[in-house]
C-alpha positions in Angstrom: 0.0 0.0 0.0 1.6 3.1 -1.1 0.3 7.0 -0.9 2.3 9.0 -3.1 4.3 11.4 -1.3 3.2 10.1 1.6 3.2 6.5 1.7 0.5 4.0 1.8 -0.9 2.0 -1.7 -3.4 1.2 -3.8 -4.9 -1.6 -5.8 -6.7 -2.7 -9.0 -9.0 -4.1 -11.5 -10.6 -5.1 -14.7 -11.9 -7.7 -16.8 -12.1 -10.4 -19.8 -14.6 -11.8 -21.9 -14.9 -15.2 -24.2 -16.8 -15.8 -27.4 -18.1 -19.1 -28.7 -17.6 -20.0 -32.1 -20.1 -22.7 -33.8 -18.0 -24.9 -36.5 -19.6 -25.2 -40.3 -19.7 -29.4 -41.6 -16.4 -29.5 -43.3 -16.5 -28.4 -46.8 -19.6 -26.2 -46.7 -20.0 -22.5 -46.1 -21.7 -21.6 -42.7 -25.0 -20.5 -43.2 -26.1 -17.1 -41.7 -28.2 -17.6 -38.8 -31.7 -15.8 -38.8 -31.5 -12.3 -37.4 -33.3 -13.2 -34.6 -30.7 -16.2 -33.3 -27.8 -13.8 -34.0 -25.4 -13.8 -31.0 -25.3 -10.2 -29.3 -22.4 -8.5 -27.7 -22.1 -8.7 -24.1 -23.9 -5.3 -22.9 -21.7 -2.9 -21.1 -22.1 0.1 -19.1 -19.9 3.0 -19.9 -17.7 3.3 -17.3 -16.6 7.0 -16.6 -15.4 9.1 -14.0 -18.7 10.9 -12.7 -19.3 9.6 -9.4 -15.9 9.4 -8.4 -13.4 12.2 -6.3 -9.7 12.7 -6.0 -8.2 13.1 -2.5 -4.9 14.5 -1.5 -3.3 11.5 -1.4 -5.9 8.5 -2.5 -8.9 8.3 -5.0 -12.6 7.9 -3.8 -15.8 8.0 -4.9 -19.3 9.0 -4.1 -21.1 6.0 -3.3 -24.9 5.2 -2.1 -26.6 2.1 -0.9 -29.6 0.4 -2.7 -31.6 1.5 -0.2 -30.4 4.8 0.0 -32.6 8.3 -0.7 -31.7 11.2 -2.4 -32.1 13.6 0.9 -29.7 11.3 2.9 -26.1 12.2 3.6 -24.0 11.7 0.8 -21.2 8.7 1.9 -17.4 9.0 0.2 -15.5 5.7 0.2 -12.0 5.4 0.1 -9.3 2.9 1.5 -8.8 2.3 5.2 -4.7 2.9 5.0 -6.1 6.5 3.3 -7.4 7.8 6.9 -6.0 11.6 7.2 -4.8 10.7 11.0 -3.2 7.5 9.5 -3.3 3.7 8.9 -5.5 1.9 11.5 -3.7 -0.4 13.5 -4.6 -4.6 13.0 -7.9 -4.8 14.8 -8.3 -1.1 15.1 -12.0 0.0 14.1 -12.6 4.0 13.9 -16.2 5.1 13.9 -18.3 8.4 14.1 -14.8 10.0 14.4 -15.1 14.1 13.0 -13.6 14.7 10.3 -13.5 17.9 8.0 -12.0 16.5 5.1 -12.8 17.7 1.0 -12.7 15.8 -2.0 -12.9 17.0 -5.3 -15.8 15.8 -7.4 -14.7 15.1 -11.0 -17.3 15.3 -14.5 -17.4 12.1 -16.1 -14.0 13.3 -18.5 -12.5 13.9 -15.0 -12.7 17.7 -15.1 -12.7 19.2 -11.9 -16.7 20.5 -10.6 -16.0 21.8 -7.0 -15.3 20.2 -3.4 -17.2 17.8 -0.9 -16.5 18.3 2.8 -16.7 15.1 5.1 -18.4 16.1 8.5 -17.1 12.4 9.9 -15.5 9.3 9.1 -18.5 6.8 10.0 -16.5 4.1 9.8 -12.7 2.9 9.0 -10.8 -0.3 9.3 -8.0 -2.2 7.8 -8.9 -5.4 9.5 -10.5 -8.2 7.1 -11.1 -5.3 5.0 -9.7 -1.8 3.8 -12.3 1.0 3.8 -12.9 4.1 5.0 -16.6 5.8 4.7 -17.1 9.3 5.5 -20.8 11.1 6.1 -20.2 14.5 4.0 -22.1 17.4 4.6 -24.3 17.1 1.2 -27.1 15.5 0.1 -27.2 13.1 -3.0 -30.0 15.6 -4.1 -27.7 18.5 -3.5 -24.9 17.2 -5.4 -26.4 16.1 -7.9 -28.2 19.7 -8.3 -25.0 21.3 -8.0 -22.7 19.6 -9.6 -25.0 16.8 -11.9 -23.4 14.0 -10.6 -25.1 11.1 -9.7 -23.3 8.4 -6.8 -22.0 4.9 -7.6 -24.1 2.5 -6.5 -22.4 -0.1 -4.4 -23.6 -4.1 -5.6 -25.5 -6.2 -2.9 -23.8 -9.3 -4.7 -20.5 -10.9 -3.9 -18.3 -10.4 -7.4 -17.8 -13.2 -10.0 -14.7 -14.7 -11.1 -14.1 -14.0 -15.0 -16.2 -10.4 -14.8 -14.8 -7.5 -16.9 -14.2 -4.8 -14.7 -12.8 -1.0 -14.2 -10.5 0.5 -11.6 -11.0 4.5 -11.8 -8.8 6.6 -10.0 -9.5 10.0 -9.5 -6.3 10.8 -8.1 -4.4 10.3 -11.5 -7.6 10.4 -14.0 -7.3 7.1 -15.1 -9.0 4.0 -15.7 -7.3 0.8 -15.4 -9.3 -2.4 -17.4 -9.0 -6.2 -16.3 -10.5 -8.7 -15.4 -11.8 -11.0 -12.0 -9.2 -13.2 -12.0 -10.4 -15.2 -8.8 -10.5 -14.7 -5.2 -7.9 -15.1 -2.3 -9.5 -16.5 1.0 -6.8 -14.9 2.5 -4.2 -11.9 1.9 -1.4 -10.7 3.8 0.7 -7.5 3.8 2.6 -6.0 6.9 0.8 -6.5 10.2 -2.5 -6.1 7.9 -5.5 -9.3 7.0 -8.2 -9.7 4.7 -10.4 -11.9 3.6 -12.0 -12.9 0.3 -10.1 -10.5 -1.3 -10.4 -9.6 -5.7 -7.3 -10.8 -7.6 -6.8 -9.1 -10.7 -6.0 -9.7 -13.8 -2.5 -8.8 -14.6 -3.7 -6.0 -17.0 -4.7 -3.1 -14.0 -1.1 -2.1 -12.6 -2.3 -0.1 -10.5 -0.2 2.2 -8.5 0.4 4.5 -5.4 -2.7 7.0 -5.9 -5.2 4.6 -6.8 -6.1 3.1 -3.7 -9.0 3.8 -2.7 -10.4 3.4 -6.5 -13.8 2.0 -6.7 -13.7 -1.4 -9.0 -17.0 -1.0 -11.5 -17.9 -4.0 -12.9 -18.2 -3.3 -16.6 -21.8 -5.3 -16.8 -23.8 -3.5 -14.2 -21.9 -0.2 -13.9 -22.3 -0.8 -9.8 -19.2 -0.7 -7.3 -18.3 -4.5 -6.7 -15.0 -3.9 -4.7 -12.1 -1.1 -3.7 -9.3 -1.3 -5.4 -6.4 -1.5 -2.1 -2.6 -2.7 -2.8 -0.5 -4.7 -5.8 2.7 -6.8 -4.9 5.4 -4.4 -6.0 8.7 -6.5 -6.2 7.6 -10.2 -5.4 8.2 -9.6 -1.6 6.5 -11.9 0.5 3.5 -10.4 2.6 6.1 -6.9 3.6 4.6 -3.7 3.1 3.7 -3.1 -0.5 4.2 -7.0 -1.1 0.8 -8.4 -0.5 1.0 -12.5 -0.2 -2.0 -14.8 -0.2 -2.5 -17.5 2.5 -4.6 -21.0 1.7 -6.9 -22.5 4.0 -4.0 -24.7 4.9 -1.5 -22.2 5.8 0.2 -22.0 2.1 1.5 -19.0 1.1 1.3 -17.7 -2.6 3.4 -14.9 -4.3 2.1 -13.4 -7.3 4.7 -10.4 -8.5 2.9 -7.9 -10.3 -0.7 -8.4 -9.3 -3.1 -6.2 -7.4 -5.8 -7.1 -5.1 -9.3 -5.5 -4.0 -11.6 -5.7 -1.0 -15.3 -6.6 -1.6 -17.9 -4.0 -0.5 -21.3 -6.1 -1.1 -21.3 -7.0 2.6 -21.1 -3.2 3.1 -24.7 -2.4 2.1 -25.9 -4.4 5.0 -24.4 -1.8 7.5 -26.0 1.0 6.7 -29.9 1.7 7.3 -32.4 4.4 6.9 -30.7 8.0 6.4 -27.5 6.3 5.7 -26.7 5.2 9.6 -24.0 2.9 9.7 -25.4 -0.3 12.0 -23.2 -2.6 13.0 -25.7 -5.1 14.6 -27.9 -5.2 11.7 -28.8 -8.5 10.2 -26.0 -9.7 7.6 -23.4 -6.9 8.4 -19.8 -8.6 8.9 -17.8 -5.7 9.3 -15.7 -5.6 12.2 -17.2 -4.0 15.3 -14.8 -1.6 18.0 -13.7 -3.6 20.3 -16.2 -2.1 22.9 -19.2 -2.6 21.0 -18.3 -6.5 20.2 -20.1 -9.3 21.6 
């Protein structure tokens, strides 16, 4: 995980696709199938930068739940290790902590539109997971009036292996495209853990700047994970050289590939008017250790 300038990382994303081919009998032309059996392309959303924000130091975005209304408190979503008062220790869980922060909302070519202020960070953690959430100070009404931007939309479904998908970092402008390559039960990097983490393809190299990056998936156009570190050099499980662990205790290096941290589990957390709940039904996010039971 590396900040630039300041030191912490980022992660990555994208996808593939396969097409089927039906063979002609040998020696006669293939005959064209009726209009109406004619395979069509895989529908795509286009995948821009509206929605998303550039920090001073990470990317973000502007993301909502399914359930969430347009007067509720507009949430920003960046990485964990991002947290303007630094990394949270293993096990360390930060919420309803003030916070005064601004992002810079980009236009879908990544033009600069104006500035979001956080009013708190409702919830951080780099244990099982890497996320921060603030509660900003504007509505999703409000910014979409102001600005015309419309929030990401975070998925209620765990990712699929094999799924095209986009890492947009508003930090550096840029969109990085791969692919799902699979998931890693468990990854490793410094004193930090998580679980079920996305393995890229090895087409998004992401870099310091991108973390934080929301991962769209290309089909839906919804938020499916957070784009969070890549192993640099082939380290094994040091800072900045992520490893994954088995169920048995084997560790895997693979040099050059980035990882993300699911968010479906996410939209259980939050209720009505965007309150973050940790005791709600289905939410796996990990509690303070006060509140824990």
């Amino acid at each position: 995980m590396s900040r630039p300038l300041v030191g912490t990382l980022a992660t990555a994303v994208m996808g593939a696709a396969a097409l089927l081919a039906t063979a002609a009998p040998a020696g006669a032309a293939p005959a064209p199938a009726p209009a109406h059996h004619k395979p069509k392309p895989p529908r795509t959303k286009a995948v821009d930068f509206a929605g998303t924000v550039a920090l001073d130091d990470c990317s973000g975005s502007i993301v909502k739940m399914p359930a969430s209304q347009p007067n509720d408190p507009a949430l920003v979503m960046t990485n964990g290790h991002c947290l303007e008062s630094g990394m949270p220790s293993a096990g360390q869980v930060i919420v309803d902590q003030p916070s005064s922060r601004s992002f810079t909302v980009l236009d879908k070519s990544a033009g600069n539109l104006g500035t979001l202020r956080a009013t708190k960070v409702a919830y951080s953690t780099m244990t099982d997971t890497d996320v921060t959430l603030y509660q900003t100070s504007s509505t999703y009404a409000q910014i979409e009036q102001k600005y015309g931007i419309k929030a990401l939309e975070l998925s209620a479904d765990h990712p699929t292996k094999g799924a095209g998908i986009s890492v947009v970092s508003g930090y550096w402008k840029k969109t990085y495209t791969c692919g799902i390559d699979g998931f890693a039960p468990t990854v490793k990097e410094g004193d930090w853990t998580w679980k079920d983490s996305v393995r890229y393809t090895p087409e998004c190299k992401v870099i310091g700047g991108t973390s934080g990056s929301p991962v769209v998936d290309n089909a839906t156009g919804k938020v499916t994970a957070i784009n969070n570190t890549i192993n640099e050099n082939g380290e094994r499980c040091t800072l900045n050289n992520p490893c994954e662990v088995d169920e048995n205790g084997n560790v895997t290096v693979h040099d050059g590939i980035g990882y993300a941290q699911e968010t479906y589990f996410i939209t259980k957390c939050f209720g009505a008017g965007n309150k973050l709940d940790l005791n709600a039904s289905g939410c796996t996010l990990p509690k303070p250790s006060a509140v824990r039971h």
